[in-house]
C-alpha positions as a Markdown table, in Angstrom:
| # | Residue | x | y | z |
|---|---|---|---|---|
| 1 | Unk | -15.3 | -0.8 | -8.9 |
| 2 | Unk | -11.8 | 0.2 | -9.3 |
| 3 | Unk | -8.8 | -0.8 | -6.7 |
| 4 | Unk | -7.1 | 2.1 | -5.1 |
| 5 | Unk | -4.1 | 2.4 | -2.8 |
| 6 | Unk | -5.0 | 4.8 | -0.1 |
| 7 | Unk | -1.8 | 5.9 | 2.7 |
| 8 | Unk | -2.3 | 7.8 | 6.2 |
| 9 | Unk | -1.1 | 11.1 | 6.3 |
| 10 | Unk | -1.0 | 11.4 | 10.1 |
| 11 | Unk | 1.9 | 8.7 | 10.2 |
| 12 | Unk | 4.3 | 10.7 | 8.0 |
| 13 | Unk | 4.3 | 14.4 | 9.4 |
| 14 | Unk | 7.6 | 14.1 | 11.0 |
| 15 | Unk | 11.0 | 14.3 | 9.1 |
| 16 | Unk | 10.9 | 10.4 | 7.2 |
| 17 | Unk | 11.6 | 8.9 | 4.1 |
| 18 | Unk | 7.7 | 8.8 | 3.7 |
| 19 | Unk | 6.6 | 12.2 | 3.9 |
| 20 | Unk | 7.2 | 13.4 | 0.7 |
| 21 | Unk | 8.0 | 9.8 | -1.3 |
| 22 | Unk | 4.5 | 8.2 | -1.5 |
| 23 | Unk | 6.5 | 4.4 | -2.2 |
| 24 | Unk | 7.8 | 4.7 | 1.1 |
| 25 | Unk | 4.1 | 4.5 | 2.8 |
| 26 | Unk | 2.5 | 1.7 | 4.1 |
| 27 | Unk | -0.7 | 1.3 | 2.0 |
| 28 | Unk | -4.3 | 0.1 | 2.2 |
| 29 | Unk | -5.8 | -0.9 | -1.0 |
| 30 | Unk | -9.5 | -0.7 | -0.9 |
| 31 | Unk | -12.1 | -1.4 | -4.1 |
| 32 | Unk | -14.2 | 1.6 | -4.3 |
| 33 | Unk | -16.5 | 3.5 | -7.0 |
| 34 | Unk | -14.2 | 6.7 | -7.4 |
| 35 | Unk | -11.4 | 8.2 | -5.0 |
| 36 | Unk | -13.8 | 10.1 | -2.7 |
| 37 | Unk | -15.5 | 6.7 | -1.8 |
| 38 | Unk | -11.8 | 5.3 | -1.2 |
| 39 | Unk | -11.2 | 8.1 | 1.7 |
| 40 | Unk | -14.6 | 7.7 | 3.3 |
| 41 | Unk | -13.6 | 4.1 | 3.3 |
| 42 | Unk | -10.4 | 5.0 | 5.0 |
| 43 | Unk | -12.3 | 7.9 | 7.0 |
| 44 | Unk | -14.4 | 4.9 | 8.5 |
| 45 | Unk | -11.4 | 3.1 | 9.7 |
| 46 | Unk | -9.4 | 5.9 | 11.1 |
| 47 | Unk | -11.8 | 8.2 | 12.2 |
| 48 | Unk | -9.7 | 10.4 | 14.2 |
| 49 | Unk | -7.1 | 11.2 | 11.0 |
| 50 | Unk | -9.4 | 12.5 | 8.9 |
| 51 | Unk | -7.8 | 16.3 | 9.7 |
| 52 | Unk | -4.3 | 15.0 | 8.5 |
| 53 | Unk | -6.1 | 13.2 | 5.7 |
| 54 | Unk | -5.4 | 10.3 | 3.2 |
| 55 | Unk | -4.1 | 10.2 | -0.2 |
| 56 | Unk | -5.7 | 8.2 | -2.1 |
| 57 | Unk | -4.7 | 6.9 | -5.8 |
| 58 | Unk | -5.7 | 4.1 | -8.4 |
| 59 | Unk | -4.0 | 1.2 | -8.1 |
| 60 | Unk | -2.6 | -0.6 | -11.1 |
| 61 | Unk | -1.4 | -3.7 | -10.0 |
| 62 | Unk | 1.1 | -6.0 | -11.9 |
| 63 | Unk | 0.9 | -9.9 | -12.6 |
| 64 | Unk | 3.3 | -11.4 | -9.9 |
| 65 | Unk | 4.7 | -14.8 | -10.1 |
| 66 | Unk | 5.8 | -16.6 | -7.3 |
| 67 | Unk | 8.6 | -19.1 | -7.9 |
| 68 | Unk | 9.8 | -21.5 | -5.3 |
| 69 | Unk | 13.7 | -21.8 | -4.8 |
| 70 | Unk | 14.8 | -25.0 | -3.7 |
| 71 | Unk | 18.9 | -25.2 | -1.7 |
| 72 | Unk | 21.0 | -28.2 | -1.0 |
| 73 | Unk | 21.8 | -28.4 | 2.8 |
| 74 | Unk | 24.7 | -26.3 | 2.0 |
| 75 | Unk | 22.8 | -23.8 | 0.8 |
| 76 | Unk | 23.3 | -24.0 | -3.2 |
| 77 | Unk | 20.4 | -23.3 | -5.1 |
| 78 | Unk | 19.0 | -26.1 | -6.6 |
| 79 | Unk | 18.8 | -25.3 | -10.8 |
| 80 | Unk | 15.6 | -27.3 | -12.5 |
């Protein structure tokens, strides 16, 4: 199974920053066999979009690290 980023067509017909710039959708990411699966997947949970459609496109997803960044109580970060 592969991860795949699916977006909702229907919510970007009017003039925004996400009609045309795929980063500026909201997205779903659903494990699925192939793309095809990943719409009926999305099909399932928005059945009345399905005319406007989904796109739908493998996901390659990075490592992400997650630091925590201590402050003094005026606000200074705190070096370690």
């Amino acid at each position: 199974m592969r991860e795949y980023r699916c977006t909702r067509n229907a919510l970007y017909q009017h003039d925004c920053a996400g009609r045309n710039d795929l980063r500026e959708r909201q997205g779903h990411y659903i494990w699925a066999r192939n793309e095809e699966e990943a719409w009926q997947k999305m099909a399932v949970r928005y059945p009345e979009e399905t005319t406007a459609g989904f796109t739908v496109e493998e996901w390659q997803g990075g490592d992400v690290k997650v630091v925590e960044v201590k402050r003094d109580k005026d606000g200074n970060v705190i070096e370690e």
